[in-house]
LUMKOL-157404 format. One record per residue (C-alpha): residue in one letter; x, y, z. Coordinates in steps of 0.5 Angstrom, whole numbers, plus 500, padded with zeros to 3 digits. Layout:
<pts>
aXYZ...
</pts>
This chain:
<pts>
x760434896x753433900x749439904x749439911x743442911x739436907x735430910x733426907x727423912x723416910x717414913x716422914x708423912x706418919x706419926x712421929x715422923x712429920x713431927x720430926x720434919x716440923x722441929x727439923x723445918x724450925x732448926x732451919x733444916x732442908x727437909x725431903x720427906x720419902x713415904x709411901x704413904x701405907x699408913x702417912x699422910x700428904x697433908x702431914x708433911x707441912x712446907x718447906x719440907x717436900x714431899x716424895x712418893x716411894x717405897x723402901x723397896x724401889x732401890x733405883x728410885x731411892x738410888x737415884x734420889x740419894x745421888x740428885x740430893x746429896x744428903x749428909x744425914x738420914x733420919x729412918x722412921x719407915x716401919x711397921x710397928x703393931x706388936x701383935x701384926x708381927x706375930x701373925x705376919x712375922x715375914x712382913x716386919x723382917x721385909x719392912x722392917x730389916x731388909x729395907x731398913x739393910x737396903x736404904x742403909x747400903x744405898x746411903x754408904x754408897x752415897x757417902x751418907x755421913x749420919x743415919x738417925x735410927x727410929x728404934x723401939x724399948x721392944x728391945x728390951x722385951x720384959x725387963x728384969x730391972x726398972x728403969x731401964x738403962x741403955x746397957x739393959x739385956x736385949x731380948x726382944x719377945x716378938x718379930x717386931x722387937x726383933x726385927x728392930x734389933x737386927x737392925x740396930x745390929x747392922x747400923x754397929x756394924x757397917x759403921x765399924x767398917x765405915x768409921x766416917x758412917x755414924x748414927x744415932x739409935x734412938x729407942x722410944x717407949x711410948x709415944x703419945x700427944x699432937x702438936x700443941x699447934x694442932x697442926x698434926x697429929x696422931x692419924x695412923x688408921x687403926x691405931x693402938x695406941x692407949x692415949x688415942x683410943x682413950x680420946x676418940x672414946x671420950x669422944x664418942x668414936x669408939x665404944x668402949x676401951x679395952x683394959x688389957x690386964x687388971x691382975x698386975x702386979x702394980x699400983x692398980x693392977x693394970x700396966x704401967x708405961x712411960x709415956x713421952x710427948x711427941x714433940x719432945x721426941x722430936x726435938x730429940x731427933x734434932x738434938x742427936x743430929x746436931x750431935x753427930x754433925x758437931x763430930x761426935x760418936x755414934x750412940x744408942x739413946x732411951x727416949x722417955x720420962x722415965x716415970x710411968x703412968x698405969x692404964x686406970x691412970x691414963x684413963x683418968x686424965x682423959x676423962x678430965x681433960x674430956x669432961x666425960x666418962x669413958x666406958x671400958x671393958x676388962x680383958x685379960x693380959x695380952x701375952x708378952x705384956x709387961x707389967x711396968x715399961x719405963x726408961x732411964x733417960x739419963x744418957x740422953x739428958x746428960x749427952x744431948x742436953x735433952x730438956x723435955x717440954x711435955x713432961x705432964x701427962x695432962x699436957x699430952x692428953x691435952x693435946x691428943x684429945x683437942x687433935x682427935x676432937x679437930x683433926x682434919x685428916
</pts>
């Protein structure tokens, strides 16, 4: 008989993930976290959650950990995400990202896992012809990573076709940005790429200058717009899709974002007021695959989930990155 109260969370000593685990520990939820920690941090899995040291890989540990638990609910954040890695080492994103992903999904079946809570990305989508972008958008990712996260979107439909009592939540994020307004965690990934991050440590004075990738556009100012969702407001979307599933209801495919967007120059701008600096930058040119405008449709989350954001104000995320950047402690 599993709880429905424990989760199991993978991949949640990183970014999005611990996030996750706090809004999950605040619903009241009992929270196991399995990280290899590859890019996580021990320190971001804050109590009562517990933490356990493994890979994706290690099916007999996981095997076994699934079976000694008994979860009802999975929430898959475990992945690689760097776009242009992916290009250069396409096998390592289908290991990581599909064949363990197909591995854990095959070891939560045969553990009679009820719900499986997918972290899925607008790289779905590759360069979309119609802004905002709905759920229903054609999917054609333009690189490893998007395909790898699509293949698997793919075999989640379809083993719970087979497994009508196996449902899930697919939640695709555009991009995430902001720190815990606690300043409890933050965004700690060695070698982050992403934009509001590096425009902090810069204002900060722990990156030289910036890199505008991009300033011929056809947008607003010439550089890319993206829409740009606070981290805890994305987690409390992974609370809200689990309850949704608990409650008895469907599967489902979810955008995770505002849907308006801010460009590059405009993001560098509020770091530079929140930061009370000048923040050097460097144009470079358009990284290929980029498009020019990223940003979602979230009606059907809104509307399904009840999902009312927080964070929706592009200060009150720069806010928060810049105080974690300026602060953090690990």
């Amino acid at each position: 008989m599993t709880d429905r109260s424990k989760v199991l969370v993978t991949g949640g000593a990183g970014y999005i993930g611990s996030h996750t685990v706090l809004a999950l520990n605040a619903a009241g939820y009992d929270v196991v976290v399995y990280d290899n920690l590859s890019t996580g941090h021990q320190e971001a899995v804050l109590s009562p959650a517990r933490l356990i040291l493994g890979d994706l890989g290690d099916t007999e540990k996981l095997t076994d950990l699934l079976a000694r638990e008994q979860f009802s609910s999975i929430i898959h954040f475990a992945a690689s995400i760097v776009v242009p890695e992916s290009v250069i080492d396409p096998l390592k994103y289908y290991q990581n990202n599909t064949i363990k992903t197909t591995g854990l999904i095959l070891a939560a079946v045969r553990q009679n896992v009820e719900h499986f809570i997918f972290s899925s990305t607008a790289a779905v989508y590759g360069i979309p012809d119609h802004i905002p972008v709905p759920e229903t958008a054609p999917l054609a990712p333009i690189n490893p990573y998007g395909r790898s996260k699509l293949m698997s979107e793919w075999v989640l439909q379809d083993v719970s076709r087979a497994c009508p009592l196996f449902r899930y939540m697919i939640l695709r994020y555009f991009n995430v940005a902001g720190a815990d307004p606690g300043g409890r965690i933050g965004q700690s990934t060695p070698e982050a790429t992403h934009l509001i991050k590096v425009a902090a440590q810069t204002a900060l004075g722990l990156r030289q200058e910036l890199q505008i990738f991009g300033t011929d556009y056809p947008t607003r100012d010439g550089t890319g717009i993206r829409d740009y969702i606070h981290v805890s407001d994305l987690a409390e979307a992974h609370v809200l899709a689990l309850k949704n599933l608990q409650d008895g209801n469907g599967s489902g495919i979810y955008n995770c974002g505002y849907g308006h967007g801010y460009s590059v120059r405009e993001i560098i701008a509020a770091v530079q007021k929140i930061g009370k600096t000048r923040i050097p930058t460097a144009e470079s040119p358009r990284r290929a695959g980029d498009p020019a405008e990223l940003v979602s449709d979230p009606k059907k989350i809104r509307q399904d989930l009840d999902w009312q954001p927080d964070f929706d104000d592009i200060e009150k995320i720069v806010e928060s990155a810049y105080h974690w950047e300026k602060n953090r402690t690990f």
